[in-house]
N, C-alpha and C positions, 0 to 999 in steps of 0.2 A: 769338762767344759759343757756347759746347757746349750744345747740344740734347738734352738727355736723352731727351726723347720718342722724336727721331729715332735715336738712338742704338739704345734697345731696341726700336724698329718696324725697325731693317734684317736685310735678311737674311743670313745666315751659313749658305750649303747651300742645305736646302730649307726651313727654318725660321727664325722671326725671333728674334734674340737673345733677348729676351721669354720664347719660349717655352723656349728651349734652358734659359737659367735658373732658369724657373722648376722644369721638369722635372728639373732638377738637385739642386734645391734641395730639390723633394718626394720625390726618388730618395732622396737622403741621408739624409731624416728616416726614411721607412720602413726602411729598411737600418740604419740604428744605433739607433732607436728612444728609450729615454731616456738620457741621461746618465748615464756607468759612474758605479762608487762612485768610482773612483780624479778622474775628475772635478769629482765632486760634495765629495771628502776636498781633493781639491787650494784647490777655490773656499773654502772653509770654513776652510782655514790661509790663503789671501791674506786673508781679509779679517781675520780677526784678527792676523796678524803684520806684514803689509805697514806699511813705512813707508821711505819717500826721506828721503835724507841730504840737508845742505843742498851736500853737495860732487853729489849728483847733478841737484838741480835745476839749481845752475848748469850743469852740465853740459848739461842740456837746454836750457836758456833761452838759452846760447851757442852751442850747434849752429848755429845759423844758417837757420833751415827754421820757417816759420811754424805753429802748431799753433793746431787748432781743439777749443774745449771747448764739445762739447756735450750738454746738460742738459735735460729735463722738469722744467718749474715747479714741478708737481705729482707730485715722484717723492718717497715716503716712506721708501723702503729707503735710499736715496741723498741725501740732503737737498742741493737747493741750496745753501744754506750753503758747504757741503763743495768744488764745482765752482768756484763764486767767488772760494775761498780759495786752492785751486788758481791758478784762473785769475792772482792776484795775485801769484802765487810765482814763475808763468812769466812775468812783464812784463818788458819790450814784446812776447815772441816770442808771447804767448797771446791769443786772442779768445775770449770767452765768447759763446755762443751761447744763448741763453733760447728754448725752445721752450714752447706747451702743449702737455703731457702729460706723464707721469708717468715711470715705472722703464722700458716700453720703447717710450719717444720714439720709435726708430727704425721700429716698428710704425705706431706710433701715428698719423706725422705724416712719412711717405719723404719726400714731394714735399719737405719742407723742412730736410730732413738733406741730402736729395742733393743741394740748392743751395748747403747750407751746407760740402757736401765739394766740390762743383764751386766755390766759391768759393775753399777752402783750395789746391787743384790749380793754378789759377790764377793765385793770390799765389807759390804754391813756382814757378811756370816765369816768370813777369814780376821776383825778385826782387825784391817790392816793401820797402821801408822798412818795419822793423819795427813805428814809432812806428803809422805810418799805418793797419797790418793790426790793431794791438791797439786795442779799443775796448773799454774794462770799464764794466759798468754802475757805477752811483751808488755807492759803498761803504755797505753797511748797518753794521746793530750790530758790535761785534767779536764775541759770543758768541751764538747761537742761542737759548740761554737768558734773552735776557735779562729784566730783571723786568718791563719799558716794554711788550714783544710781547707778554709772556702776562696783563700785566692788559690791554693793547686787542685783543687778537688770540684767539679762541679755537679758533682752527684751529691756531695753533703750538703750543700745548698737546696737542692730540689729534695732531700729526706728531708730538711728540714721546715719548707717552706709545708711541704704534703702531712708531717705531724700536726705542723700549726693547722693548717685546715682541717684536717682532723679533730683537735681539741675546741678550734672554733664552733663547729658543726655538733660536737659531743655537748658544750655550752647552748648553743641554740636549742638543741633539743631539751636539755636539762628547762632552761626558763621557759620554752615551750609551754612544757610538761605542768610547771609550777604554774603559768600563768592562766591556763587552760582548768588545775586542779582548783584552782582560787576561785576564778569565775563561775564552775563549778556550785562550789559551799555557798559564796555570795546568792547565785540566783534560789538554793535550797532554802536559803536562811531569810528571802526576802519572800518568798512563797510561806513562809512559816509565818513570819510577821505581820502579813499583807494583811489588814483588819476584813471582816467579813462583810458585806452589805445584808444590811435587814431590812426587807420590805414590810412598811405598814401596810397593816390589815384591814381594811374600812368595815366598820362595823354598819 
């Protein structure tokens, strides 16, 4: 079995993997700082354009390489729902993994993402049986919405009302962005066109 502990306590030089990464990892944040526009424009068309085809799911779900989905319970940006539905599309090739914590699980809760990805490692070198690697939880409702969760549940209510401001607010920004990039070109392209005044020269 892989040792993670042991893993990041060995030494590589004169330093333990540990620290090499972590210093790596605080190198890079000081040296790029925040996320360009071009980044933050890129995340902003995935999330609204993004969608697989059912030619590319199969696609993935036949590869033949176990995939791990995993998920914060309590993620609002991302709703479970969402990972589940996922995870159902990739069967047998998919396991859903249920962590607590929210949008960034991976902060939130290492020790058990990185078991959850030394698990995944594992299953890809043992070739294990698909059936056997995919465990989905319970199947809930088909729709997030539905009427049963939000008269017993009044947290599904408030996930959902906090997405929609969410994607409101991801919209605003987006036409923002557009209307600002427009006005932009327009005032370039009327600077361009603007005829030039010529003063007579009196002889």
């Amino acid at each position: 079995m892989f040792d993670m502990k042991e893993y990041l306590d060995e030494y590589v030089g004169s330093s333990t993997r540990r620290k090499t990464l972590y210093y790596e990892y605080v190198n890079g944040l000081s040296s790029t700082g925040m996320q360009s526009k071009h980044g933050f424009e890129g995340q902003i068309n995935a999330c609204w354009t993004h969608k697989m085809t059912c030619q590319e799911i199969d696609i993935i779900r036949s590869s033949g390489f176990p995939i791990a989905i995993i998920h914060g319970r309590d993620d609002v940006v991302a709703q479970l729902y969402n990972a589940r539905r996922l995870a159902e599309r990739l069967h047998p090739a998919a396991k859903m993994v249920e962590l607590h914590g929210a949008h960034l699980v991976s902060h939130e809760r290492p020790h058990e993402v990185n078991m959850a990805l030394i698990d995944l490692i594992n299953a890809s070198k043992s070739n294990v049986n698909m059936k056997e690697w995919s465990k989905l939880p319970e199947r809930e409702s088909e729709s997030p919405m539905s009427v049963s969760n939000i008269g017993d549940n009044k947290a599904v209510v408030l996930v959902t009302l906090y997405s929609l401001l969410v994607k409101i607010q991801l919209s605003f920004l987006f036409f923002m962005g557009f209307f600002l990039m427009f006005f932009g070109h327009m005032r370039n392209i009327t600077r361009i066109l603007k005829p030039v005044r010529v003063l007579s020269v009196e002889s």
